[in-house]
N, C-alpha and C positions, 0 to 999 in steps of 0.2 A: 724360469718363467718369462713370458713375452711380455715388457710393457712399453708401450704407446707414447711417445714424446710429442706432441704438437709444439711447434715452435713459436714468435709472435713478434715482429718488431726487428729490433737489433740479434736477437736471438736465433733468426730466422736468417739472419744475415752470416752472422758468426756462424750458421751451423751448415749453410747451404741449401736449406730444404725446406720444407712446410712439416717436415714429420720423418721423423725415423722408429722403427719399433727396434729393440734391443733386449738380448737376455739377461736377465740378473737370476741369480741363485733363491730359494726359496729362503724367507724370512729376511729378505732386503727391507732396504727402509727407503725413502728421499734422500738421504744424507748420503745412502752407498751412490743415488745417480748422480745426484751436485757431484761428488767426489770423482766419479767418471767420465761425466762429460767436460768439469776442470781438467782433469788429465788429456784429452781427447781435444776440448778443444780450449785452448788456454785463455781467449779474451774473456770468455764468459766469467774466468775471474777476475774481471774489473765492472764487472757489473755490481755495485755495492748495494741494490736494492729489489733483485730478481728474485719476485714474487714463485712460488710454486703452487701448483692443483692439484691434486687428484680427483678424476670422475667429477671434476666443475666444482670442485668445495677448495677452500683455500687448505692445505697443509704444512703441518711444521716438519722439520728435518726428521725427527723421530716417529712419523707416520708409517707402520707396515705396510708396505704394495703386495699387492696379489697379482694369479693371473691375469693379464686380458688389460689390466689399470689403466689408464688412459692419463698421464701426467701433463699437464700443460707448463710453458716455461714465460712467464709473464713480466716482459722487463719493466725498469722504470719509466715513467710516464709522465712526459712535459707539455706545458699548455696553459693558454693565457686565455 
C-alpha cells in the first residue's frame, strides 16, 4: 500500500524533500515507518521528540495505516 510522508522542519532537511510516498505491506503500523525511515535515513534517530500524524490527527506507534494515508513527520519545536 502507498503512503504519503509529508516532511517538516529538520525532517525535511534529514530526508531531502517536502514528501515522499512509499510502499509498505498491508496491516503496517507507524512503528514499521519510524522503523524504516531510521534505517533509510539514520539522523532521524536523534530526533528524541518527532511527533507523528496521520490524515492531520496525532498518532501512536501502534496506529494501522491504510491505503492512500497521508503521515506527517512533525519534529521538535523551539521558541521563546
Amino acid at each position: 500500500m502507498k503512503i504519503k510522508i509529508l516532511t517538516f522542519g529538520i525532517t525535511r532537511d534529514i530526508i531531502g524533500a517536502d514528501s515522499l510516498t512509499l510502499d509498505f505491506p498491508a496491516g503496517s503500523r507507524v512503528s514499521d515507518v519510524q522503523a524504516h525511515l531510521a534505517d533509510r535515513f539514520p539522523p532521524i534517530k536523534q530526533l528524541a521528540s518527532l511527533m507523528i500524524a496521520v490524515n492531520a490527527a496525532y498518532a501512536k506507534a501502534d496506529t494501522l495505516l491504510h491505503e492512500f494515508d497521508e503521515l506527517a513527520l512533525i519534529p521538535p519545536v523551539s521558541g521563546g
